[in-house]
C-alpha positions, 0 to 999 in steps of 0.5 A, a space after each residue: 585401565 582405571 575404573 571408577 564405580 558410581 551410582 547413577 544418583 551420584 552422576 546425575 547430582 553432580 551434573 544438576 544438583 543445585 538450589 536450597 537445603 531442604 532439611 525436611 525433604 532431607 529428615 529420617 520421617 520424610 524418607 519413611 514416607 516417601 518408602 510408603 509413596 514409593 510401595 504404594 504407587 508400586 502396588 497399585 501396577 499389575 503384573 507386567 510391572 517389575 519393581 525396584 529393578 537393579 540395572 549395573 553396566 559397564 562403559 568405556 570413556 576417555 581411557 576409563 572404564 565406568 562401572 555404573 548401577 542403580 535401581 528403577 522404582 519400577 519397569 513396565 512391560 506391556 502392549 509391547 511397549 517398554 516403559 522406565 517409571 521412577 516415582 517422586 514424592 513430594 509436597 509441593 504443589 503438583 500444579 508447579 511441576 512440569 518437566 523443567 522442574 528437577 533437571 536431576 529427577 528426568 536425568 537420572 529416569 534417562 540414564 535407567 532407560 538406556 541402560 536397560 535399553 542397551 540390556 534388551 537391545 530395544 530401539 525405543 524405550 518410554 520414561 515416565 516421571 510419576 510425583 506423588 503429592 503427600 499432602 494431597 495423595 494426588 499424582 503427576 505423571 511427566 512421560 516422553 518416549 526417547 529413541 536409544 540415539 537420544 539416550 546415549 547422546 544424553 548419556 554420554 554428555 553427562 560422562 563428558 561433564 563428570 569425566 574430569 572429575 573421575 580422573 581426579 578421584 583416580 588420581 586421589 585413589 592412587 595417591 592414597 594406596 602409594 602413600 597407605 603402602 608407604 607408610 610407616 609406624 609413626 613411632 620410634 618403637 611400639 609400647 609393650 603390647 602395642 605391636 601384637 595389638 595392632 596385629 590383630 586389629 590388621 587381621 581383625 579387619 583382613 579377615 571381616 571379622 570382629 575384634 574386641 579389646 581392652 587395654 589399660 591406659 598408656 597402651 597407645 590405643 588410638 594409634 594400635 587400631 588407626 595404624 592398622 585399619 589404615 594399612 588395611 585399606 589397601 586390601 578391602 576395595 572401596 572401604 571407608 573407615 569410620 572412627 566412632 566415638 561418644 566424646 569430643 576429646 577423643 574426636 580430637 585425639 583421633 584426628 590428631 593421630 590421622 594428622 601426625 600420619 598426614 605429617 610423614 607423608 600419608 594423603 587421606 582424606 579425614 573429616 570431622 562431623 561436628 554437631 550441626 548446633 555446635 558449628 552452625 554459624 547462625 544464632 538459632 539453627 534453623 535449617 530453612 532457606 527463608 531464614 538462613 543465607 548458608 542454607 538459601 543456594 547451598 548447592 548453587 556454592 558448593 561444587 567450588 569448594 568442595 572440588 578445591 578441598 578434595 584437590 589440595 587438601 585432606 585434613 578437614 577439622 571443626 576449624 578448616 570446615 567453619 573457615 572455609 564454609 563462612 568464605 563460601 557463604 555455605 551451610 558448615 553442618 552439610 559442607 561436613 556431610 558433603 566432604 564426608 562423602 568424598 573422605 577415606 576417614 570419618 571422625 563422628 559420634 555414635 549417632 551418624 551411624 547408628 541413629 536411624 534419626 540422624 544417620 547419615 542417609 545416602 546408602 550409596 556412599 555411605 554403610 557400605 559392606 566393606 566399612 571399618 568401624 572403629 568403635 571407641 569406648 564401645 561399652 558406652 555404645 549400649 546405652 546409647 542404642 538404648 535412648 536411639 531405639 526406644 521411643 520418649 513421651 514428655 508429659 510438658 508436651 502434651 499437657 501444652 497441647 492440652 491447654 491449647 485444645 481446652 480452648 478449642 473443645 471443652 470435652 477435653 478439659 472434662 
């Protein structure tokens, strides 16, 4: 039986996920503080509250077998009542929220109490929603009570609207380990010290440890270390490999190499992350709905798209990603993200893995242990950590805000 392993997040936002990109909900300082709403709320709980459960279960649907986890912000025990909290912060106004208001957030609540259900063997079980405003510091507390009928009814309806899906990530998944197990060195012959190169990137990679190289021009490194990383998907489940580099040639050298592979016959998935200024399609990139039409509904256009490119495409460049996201009327940054997700191969600059500023953020598909990273160039990589890691004050910047306050308080100007 084939098995597919998903998130509860990821069943949810593939059923109801729609509306607007909100790059601030989306920002690295937005998610530090939803962590600190989330402690908070969390702290505040006496003793029959255990936080940050872990739920995994296994269901058997239309010949396939499901393997879905996730993790409840909390569950609560007591007055022999079960209770599934999951807790939401935000910044909209608490009045504007009812149970309506994110089909996704009350969905994904359902699905941690029927899986803890069916681990207790419960009857009836609670859910609550809890919205924590972080302007205000106020909380919204949506509850419901549901019987493990009602639950699995609603569970399974989301497994019948992502079924058909699965069978296509099944079917990719198999297209890609025939044609990872077919393929050949897309070479007549290897360069000297081409072959022993590879060989130990492959064992590098089989064995989870490190490797690191050096090679003078003309040995063919881009090759000697893709060849290799991609035959070794077939040994490392659920792995993505990562080509990540400071350069903008070499991005376009390592998908050229990809796509001459892609030319004798291999299926794998590649997208290239350009960056978000460089490919915006507007004249100022400003990520807000109000002012941007592909930012404005993203998540109502997107599913075609994405479906059709996973389907019946798997080279995605710079190019492909601006055409087909100006057809779509789409944000082209996230469309890249967003194929990023569903992708075998993963051609960014250093900072989408390792910036915590603009990493990509979605830790149930991405940083997953079983990555290949790839690392081009990796002597550039300390420098680089330096400026990620290491904080920067501008003196114009807050002789601007001097100027601005001196008006406002004399005492500043004295």
């Amino acid at each position: 039986m084939d098995t597919v392993k998903l998130s509860v997040r990821e069943l949810v936002e593939f059923v109801y996920k729609s509306g607007d990109i909100n790059v601030k909900a989306m920002s690295a300082e937005r998610a530090l503080e939803g962590v600190k709403a989330h402690k908070l709320l969390q702290s505040n709980m006496g003793e029959g509250y255990h936080k940050e459960f872990y739920l995994k279960r296994e269901f058997e649907f239309n010949s396939i077998l499901f393997v879905i986890e996730g993790r409840a912000d909390g569950i609560i025990e007591e007055n022999d009542q079960t209770t599934v909290d999951e807790i939401k912060s935000t910044y909209t106004n608490l009045d504007l929220i009812d149970e309506d208001y994110n089909m996704a957030h009350l969905a994904q609540v359902k699905c941690y109490a029927y899986i803890y259900g069916l681990d207790k063997s419960l009857n009836e079980l609670n859910v609550q929603l809890r919205y924590f405003n972080l302007d205000t510091g106020k909380i919204k507390t949506i509850s419901h009570r549901y019987t493990m009928s009602e639950l699995e009814g609603f569970f399974y309806s989301l497994l019948n609207m992502y079924v058909d899906w699965a069978q296509t990530i099944i079917n990719l998944r198999k297209e890609r380990e025939k044609t990872v197990d077919e393929l050949k060195f897309p070479f007549t012959e290897y360069r000297q010290g081409q072959r022993n190169f590879s060989v130990a990137v492959f064992r590098a990679i089989k064995e989870g440890k490190k490797l690191y190289a050096q090679a003078p021009t003309g040995v063919g490194k881009t090759i000697s270390v893709l060849f290799p990383a991609i035959k070794s998907l077939n040994y490392k489940s659920n792995s993505k490999i990562y080509y990540l580099t400071a350069k903008s040639s070499t991005k376009s050298i390592a998908f050229n190499t990809i796509k001459l592979m892609t030319e004798k016959g291999l299926r794998l998935r590649t997208t290239v992350i350009t960056a978000k200024d460089k490919i915006c399609l507007m004249e100022e990139t400003k990520c807000e709905p109000e002012y941007c039409p592909y930012a404005r509904g993203y998540y109502d256009r997107l599913n075609a798209p994405l479906k059709n490119s996973v389907k019946n495409h798997c080279l995605y460049d710079r190019e492909y990603i601006e055409r087909t996201a100006a057809e779509h009327d789409i944000c082209p940054f996230e469309f890249s993200l967003d194929l990023a997700y569903m992708s075998d191969v993963v051609v960014c600059d250093y900072n989408y893995y390792f910036d915590p500023r603009v990493a990509l953020q979605r830790d149930d598909v991405f940083k997953n242990s079983n990555d290949i990273l790839l690392v081009d160039e990796a002597h550039n990589l300390e420098d680089r950590a330096r400026s990620m890691y290491s904080p920067e004050l501008i003196k114009e910047e807050f002789y601007d805000t001097y100027k601005l306050m001196k008006s406002i308080n004399k005492k500043i100007g004295s």
